[in-house]
ROSE-4610 file (N, C-alpha, C; in Angstrom, 1 decimal, always signed):
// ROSE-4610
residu = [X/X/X/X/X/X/X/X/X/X/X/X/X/X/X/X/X/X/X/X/X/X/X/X/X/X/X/X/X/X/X/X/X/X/X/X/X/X/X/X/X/X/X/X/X/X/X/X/X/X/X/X/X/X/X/X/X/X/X/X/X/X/X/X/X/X/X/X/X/X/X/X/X/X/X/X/X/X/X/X/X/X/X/X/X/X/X/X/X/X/X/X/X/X/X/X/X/X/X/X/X/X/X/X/X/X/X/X/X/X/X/X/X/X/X/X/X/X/X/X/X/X/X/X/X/X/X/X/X/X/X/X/X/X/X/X/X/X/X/X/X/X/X/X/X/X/X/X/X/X/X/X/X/X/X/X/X/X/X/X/X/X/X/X/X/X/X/X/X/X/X/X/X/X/X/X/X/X/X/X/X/X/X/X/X/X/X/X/X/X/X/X/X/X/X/X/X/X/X/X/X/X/X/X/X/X/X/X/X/X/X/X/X/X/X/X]
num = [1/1/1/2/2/2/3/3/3/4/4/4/5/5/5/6/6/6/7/7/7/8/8/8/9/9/9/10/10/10/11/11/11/12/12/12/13/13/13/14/14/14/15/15/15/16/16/16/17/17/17/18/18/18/19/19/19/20/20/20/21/21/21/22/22/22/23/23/23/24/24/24/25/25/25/26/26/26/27/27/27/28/28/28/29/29/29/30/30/30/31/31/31/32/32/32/33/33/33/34/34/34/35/35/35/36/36/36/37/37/37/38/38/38/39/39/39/40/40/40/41/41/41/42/42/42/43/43/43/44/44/44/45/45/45/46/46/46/47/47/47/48/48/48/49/49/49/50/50/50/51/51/51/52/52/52/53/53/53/54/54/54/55/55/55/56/56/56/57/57/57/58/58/58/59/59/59/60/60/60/61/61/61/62/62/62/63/63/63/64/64/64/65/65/65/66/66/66/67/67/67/68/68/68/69/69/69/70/70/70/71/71/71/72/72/72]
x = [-13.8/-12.3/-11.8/-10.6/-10.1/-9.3/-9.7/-9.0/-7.6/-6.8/-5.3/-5.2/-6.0/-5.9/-6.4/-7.3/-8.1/-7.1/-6.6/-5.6/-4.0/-3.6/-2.6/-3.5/-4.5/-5.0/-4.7/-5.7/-5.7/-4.2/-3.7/-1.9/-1.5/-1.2/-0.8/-1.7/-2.9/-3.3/-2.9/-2.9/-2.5/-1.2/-0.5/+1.4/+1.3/+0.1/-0.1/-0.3/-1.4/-2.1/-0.9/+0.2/+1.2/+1.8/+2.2/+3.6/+2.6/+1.7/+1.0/+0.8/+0.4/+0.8/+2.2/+3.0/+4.4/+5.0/+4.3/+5.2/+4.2/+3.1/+2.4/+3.0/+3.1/+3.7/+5.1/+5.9/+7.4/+7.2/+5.8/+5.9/+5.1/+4.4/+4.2/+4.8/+5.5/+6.9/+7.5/+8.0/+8.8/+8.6/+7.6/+6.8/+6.8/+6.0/+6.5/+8.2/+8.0/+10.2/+10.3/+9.8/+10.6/+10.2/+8.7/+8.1/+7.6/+6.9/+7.1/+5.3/+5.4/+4.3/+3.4/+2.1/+1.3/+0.0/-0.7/-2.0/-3.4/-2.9/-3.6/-3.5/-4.9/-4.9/-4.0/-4.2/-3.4/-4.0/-5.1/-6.0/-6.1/-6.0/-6.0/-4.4/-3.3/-2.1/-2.2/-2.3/-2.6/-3.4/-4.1/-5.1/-3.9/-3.5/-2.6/-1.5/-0.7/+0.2/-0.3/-0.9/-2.4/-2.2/-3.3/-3.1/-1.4/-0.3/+0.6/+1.9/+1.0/+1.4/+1.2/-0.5/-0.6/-0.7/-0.1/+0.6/+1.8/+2.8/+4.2/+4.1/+3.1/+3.4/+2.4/+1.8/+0.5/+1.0/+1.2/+1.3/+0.5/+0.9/-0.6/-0.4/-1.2/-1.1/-2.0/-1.5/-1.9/-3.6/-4.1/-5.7/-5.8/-5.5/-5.4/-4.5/-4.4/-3.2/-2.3/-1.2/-0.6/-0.5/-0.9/-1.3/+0.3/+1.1/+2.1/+1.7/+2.9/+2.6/+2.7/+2.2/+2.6/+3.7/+4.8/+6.6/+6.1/+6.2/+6.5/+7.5]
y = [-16.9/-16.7/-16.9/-17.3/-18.0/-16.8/-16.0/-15.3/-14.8/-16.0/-15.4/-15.1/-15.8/-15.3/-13.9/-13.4/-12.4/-11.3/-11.4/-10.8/-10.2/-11.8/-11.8/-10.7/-10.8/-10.0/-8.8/-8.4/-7.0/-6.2/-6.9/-6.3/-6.1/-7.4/-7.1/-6.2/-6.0/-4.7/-3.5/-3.4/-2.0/-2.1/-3.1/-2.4/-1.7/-2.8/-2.1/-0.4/-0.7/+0.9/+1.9/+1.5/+2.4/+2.4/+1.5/+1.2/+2.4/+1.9/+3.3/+4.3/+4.8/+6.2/+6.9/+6.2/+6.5/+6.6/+5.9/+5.8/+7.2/+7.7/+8.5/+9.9/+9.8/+11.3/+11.6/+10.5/+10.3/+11.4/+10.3/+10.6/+12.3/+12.7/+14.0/+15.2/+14.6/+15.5/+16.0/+14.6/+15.0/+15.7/+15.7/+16.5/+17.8/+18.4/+19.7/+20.1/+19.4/+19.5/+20.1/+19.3/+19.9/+20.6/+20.7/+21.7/+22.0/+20.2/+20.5/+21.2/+22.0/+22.6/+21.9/+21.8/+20.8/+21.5/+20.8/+21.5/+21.4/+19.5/+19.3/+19.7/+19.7/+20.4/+19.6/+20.3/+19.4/+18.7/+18.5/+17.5/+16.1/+16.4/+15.1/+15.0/+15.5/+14.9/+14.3/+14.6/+14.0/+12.9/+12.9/+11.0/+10.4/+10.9/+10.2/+9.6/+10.5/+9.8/+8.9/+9.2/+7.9/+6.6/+6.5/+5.3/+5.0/+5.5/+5.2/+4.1/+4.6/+4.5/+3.3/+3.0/+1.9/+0.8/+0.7/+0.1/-0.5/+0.7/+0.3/-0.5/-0.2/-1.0/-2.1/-2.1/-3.6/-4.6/-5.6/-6.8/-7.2/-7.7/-8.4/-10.2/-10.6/-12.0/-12.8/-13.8/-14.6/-15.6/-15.7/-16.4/-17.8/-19.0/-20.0/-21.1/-21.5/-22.7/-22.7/-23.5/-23.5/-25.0/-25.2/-26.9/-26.8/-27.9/-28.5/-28.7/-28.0/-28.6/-29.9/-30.4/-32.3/-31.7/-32.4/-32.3/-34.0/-33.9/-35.9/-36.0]
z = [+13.8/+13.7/+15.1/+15.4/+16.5/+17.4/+18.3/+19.0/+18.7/+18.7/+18.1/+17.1/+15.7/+14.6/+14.4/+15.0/+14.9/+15.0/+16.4/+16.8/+15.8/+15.7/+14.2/+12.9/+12.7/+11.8/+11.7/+12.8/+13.4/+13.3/+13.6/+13.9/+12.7/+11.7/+10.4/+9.7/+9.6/+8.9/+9.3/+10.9/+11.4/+10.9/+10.8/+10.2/+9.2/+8.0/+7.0/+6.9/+7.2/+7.6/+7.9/+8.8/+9.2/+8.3/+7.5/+6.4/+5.5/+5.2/+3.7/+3.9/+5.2/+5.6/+6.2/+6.3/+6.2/+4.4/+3.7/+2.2/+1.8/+2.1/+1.8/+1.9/+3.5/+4.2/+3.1/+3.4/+2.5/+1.0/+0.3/-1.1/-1.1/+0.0/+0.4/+0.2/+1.3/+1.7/+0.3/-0.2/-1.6/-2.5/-3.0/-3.4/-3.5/-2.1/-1.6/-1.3/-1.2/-1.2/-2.7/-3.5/-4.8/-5.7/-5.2/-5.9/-6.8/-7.2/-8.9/-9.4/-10.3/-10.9/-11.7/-11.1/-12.1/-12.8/-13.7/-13.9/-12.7/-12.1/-11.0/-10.1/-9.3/-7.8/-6.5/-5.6/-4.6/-4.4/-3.8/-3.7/-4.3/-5.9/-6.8/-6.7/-6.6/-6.4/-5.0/-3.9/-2.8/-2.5/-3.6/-4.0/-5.0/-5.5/-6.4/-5.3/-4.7/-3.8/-3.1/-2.2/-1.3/-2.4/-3.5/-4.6/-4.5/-4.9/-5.1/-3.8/-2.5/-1.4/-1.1/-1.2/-0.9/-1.8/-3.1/-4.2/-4.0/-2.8/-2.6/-1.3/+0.0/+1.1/+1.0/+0.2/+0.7/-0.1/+0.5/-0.5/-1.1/-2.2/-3.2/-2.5/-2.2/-1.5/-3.4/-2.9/-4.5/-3.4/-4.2/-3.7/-5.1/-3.9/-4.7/-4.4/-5.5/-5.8/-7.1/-6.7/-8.4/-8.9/-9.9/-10.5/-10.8/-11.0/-11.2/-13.0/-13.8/-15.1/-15.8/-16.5/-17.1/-17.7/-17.2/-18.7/-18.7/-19.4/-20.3/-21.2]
């Protein structure tokens, strides 16, 4: 990999990394804010926010191409 690119990498994941643990703390916070009563423990809610977090900040990038349809 080419130095710069590496670099470009590096960075955009760490935003990532920052963006999902910001949407995490957020969906945290709220949470305890509002107090709602569950059967789950914190722990499995606190994996659940985590999963949910990084669902809202990571992009899904597409891997591929897109063929052009035949219209005739």
């Amino acid at each position: 990999m080419k130095p710069l690119l590496s670099a470009q990498e590096l960075a955009r994941r760490n935003n990532e990394s920052v963006a999902v643990h910001a949407a995490y703390e957020r969906r945290r916070k709220l949470r305890r804010l509002l107090g709602k009563k569950s059967k789950r423990s914190a722990k499995e809610l606190d994996d659940l926010d985590w999963r949910e977090a990084n669902r809202e900040a990571r992009p899904v990038r597409a891997v591929g191409f897109f063929l052009p349809e035949n219209r005739r």
